[in-house]
C-alpha positions as CSV (number, residue, x, y, z in Angstrom):
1,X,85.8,82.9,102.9
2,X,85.4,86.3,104.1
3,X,84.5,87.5,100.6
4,X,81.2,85.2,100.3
5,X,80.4,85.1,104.0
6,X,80.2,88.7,104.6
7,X,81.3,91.2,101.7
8,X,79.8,89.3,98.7
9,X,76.3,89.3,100.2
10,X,75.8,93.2,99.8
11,X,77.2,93.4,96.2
12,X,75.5,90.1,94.8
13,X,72.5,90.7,96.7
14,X,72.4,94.0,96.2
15,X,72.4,96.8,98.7
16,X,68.6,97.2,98.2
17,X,67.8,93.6,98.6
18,X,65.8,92.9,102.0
19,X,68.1,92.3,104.7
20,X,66.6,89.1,105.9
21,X,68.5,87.7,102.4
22,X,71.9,89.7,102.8
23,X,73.9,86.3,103.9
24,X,75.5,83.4,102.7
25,X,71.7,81.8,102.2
26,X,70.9,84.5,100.1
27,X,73.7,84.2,97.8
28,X,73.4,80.3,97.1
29,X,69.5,80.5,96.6
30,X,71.0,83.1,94.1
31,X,74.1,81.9,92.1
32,X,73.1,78.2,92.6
33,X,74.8,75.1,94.2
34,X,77.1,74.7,92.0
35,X,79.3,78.0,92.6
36,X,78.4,77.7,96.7
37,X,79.8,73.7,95.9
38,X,83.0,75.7,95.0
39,X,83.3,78.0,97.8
40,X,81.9,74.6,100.5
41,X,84.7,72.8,99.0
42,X,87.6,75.2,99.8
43,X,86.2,75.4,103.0
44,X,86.3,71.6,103.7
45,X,89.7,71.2,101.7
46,X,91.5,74.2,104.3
47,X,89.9,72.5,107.3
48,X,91.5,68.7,106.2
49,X,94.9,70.7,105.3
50,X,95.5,71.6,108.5
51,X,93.8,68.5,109.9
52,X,96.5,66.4,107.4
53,X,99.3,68.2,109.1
54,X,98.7,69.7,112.6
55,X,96.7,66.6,113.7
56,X,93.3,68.2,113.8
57,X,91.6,71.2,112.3
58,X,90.7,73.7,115.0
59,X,93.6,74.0,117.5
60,X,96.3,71.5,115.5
61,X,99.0,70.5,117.8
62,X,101.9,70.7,115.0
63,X,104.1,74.0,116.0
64,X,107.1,73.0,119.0
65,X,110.5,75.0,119.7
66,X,112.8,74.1,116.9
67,X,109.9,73.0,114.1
68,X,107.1,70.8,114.5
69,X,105.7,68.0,115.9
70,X,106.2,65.4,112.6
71,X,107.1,65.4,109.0
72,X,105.3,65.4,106.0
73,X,105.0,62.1,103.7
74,X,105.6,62.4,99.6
75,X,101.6,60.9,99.7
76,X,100.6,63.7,101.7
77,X,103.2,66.1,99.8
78,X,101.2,65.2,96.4
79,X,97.3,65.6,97.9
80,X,98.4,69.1,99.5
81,X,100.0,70.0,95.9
82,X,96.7,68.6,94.0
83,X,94.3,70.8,97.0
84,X,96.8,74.0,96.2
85,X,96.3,73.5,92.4
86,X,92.6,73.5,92.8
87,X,93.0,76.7,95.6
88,X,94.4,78.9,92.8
89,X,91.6,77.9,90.2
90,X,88.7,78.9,93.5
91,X,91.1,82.3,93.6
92,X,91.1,83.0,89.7
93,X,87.5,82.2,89.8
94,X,86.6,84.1,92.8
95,X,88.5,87.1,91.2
96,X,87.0,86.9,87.9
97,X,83.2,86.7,90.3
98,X,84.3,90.4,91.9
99,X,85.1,91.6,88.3
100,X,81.5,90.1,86.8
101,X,79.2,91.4,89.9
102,X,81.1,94.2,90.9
103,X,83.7,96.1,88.4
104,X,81.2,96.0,85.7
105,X,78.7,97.1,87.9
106,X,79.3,101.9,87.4
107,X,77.2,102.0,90.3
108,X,79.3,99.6,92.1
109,X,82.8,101.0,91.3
110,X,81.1,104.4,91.7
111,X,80.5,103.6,95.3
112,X,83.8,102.4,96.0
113,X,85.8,105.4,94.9
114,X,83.0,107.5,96.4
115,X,85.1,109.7,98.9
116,X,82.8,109.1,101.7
117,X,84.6,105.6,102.0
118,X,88.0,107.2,101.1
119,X,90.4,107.7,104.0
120,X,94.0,108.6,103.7
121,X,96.0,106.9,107.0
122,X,99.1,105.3,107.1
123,X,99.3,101.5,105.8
124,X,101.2,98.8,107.4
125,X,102.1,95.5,106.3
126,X,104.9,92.8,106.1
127,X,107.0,92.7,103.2
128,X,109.7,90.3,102.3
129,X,113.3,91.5,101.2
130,X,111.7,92.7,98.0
131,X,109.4,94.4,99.4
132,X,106.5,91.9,99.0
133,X,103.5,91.0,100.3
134,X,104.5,88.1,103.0
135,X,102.5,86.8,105.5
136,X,104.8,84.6,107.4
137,X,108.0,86.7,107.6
138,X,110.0,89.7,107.3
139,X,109.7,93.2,107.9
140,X,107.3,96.0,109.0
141,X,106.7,98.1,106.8
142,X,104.9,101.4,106.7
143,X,103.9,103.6,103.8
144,X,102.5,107.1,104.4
145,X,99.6,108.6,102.8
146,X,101.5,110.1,100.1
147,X,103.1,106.9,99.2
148,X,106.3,107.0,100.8
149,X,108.2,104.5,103.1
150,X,108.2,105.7,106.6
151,X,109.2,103.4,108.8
152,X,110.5,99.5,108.1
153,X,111.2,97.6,111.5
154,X,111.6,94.2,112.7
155,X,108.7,92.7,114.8
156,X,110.9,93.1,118.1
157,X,110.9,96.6,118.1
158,X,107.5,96.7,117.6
159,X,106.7,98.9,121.0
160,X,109.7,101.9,119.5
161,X,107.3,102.2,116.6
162,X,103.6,101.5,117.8
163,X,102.2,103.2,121.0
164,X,98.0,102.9,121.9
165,X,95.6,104.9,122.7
166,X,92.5,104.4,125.5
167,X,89.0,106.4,125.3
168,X,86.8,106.1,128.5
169,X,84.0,105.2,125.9
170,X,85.8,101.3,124.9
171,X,87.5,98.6,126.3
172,X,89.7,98.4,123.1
173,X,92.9,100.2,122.6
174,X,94.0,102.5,119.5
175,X,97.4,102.1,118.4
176,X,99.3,104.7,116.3
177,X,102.9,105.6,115.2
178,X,104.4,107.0,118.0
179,X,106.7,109.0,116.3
180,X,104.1,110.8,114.8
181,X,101.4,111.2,117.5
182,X,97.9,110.9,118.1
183,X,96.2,113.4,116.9
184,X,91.9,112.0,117.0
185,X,90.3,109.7,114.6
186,X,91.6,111.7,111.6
187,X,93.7,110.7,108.5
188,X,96.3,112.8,106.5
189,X,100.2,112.9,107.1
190,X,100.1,114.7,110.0
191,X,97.8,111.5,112.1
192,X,99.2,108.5,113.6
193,X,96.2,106.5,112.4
194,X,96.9,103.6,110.7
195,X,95.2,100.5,108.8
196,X,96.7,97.1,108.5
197,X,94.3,95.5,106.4
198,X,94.7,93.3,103.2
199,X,94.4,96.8,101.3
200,X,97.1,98.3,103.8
201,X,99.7,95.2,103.1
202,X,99.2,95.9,99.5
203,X,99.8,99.7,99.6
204,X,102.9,98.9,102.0
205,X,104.5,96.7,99.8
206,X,105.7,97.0,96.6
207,X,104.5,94.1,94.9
208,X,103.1,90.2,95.4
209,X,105.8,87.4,95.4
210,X,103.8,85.3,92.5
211,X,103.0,86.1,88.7
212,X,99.2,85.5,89.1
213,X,98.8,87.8,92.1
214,X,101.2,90.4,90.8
215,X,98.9,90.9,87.3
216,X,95.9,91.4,89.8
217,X,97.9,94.0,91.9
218,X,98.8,95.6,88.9
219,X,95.8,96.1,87.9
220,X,93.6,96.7,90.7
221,X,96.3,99.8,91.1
222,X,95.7,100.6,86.9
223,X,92.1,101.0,88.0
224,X,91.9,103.2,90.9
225,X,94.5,105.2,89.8
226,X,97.7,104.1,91.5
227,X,99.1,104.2,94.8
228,X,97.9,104.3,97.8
229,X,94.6,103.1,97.5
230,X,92.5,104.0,100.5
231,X,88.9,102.8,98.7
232,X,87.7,100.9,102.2
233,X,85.6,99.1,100.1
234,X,88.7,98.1,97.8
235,X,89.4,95.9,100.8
236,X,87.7,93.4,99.0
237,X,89.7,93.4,96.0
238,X,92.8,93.0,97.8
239,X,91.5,90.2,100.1
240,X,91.2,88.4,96.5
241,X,94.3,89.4,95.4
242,X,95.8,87.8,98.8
243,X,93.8,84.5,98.2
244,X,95.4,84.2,94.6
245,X,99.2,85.0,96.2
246,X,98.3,82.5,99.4
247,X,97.5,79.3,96.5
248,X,100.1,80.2,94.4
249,X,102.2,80.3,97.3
250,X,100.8,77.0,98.9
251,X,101.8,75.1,95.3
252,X,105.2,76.4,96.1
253,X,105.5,75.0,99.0
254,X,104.0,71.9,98.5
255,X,106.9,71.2,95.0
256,X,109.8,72.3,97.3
257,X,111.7,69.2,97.7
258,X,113.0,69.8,101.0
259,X,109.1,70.2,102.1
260,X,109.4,66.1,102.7
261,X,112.8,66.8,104.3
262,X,113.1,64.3,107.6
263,X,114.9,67.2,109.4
264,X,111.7,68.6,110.4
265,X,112.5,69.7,114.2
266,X,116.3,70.7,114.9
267,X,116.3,71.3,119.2
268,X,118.3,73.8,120.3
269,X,121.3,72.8,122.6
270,X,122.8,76.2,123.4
271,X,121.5,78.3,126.2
């Protein structure tokens, strides 16, 4: 909900609208109930998902060494399917909202290839074995400025990749590629600076893992003129683009037939 909660608000708004009504309020009082009824609903049907499975929806007790704590039922199996059907209508809907409000807005797409917000880091991201977008598992991958792999590594050697930085001015630390340095808050080739944003795991991969999400990635790259795209404010693009690949992906999931399997928790018995 990151897209209607805090980016939509500025381009359906309006960046000149008073910034008393730049929120969430703002938007319903000005699309209407019945498209902030779409985006309440997702809200409630993610919350009773994880609720469904993990027992409750804030903290859910599900995940234990060797699976989880219990199964899931073919009754369940069918309401999660029905929830990730409606999830990729909310996605194609929320996608076809950015390209309404925003795409066909010149000043709009103006702004977001305005150079000011243009910054050329590294991009980090996990990909599957093909090089896809995969939230869950796989690889590390990271993709220079220019386009170009640079480094793919497994999450446990993390620390041979990924070194951080400390300023007297924060408590929060700066990581960057160690084998390239840190050179200051600057982009280019020659900076360790990276994102790993929903852009970044775009630009690192080479594609999404689902047809919907893959014609999206396509052409949000046909538009802004191919990879990388390091538009910051193309962020929100790719955030929809994820949402499409996440209820494609949930649906499945949810018709895998081993996703009712009774084998749900295997304990290990080798030290």
């Amino acid at each position: 909900l990151h897209f209607y909660a805090l980016g939509a608000p500025d381009f359906v708004m309006g960046p000149d609208a008073p910034v008393a009504e730049r929120n969430i309020l703002g938007i319903i009082k000005k699309v209407g109930m019945e498209i902030a009824g779409k985006v309440l609903k997702m809200r409630h049907d993610g919350h009773h998902l994880i609720k469904m499975i993990g027992g409750r929806p804030v903290h859910p007790n599900w995940g234990l060494p060797g699976g989880v704590s219990q199964g899931i039922t073919e009754e369940q199996r069918e309401e999660i399917e029905t929830l990730g059907r409606d999830a990729i209508e909310f996605a194609k809907f929320s996608i076809q909202l950015f390209n309404d409000i925003v795409l066909a807005n010149e000043a709009y797409v103006a702004l977001i290839t305005n150079e000011a917000y243009i910054h050329r880091t590294y991009n980090m991201g996990t990909v599957d074995e093909n090089n896809h977008v995969n939230f869950y598992d796989g690889m590390i991958r990271v993709v220079g400025p220019d386009g170009k792999e640079h480094a793919k590594y497994h999450s446990r050697d993390y620390l041979e990749y990924v070194a951080e930085h400390v300023e007297p001015w924060s408590y929060l630390k700066f990581p960057f590629l160690k084998k390239i340095g840190w050179k200051g808050f600057v982009d280019g080739v020659d900076s360790g600076v990276y994102k790993a944003t929903p852009l970044s795991r775009l630009n690192a991969a080479d594609g999404m893992a689902t047809p919907l999400a893959q014609a999206e990635y396509e052409r949000m790259y046909d538009t802004l003129g191919g990879k990388p795209v390091d538009h910051t404010l193309a962020t929100h693009w790719a955030r929809l683009i994820e949402l499409l690949y996440a209820a494609e992906h949930w649906v499945e999931l949810a018709t895998d037939p081993e996703i009712t399997g009774k084998e749900f928790r295997v304990l290990p018995t080798e030290t």
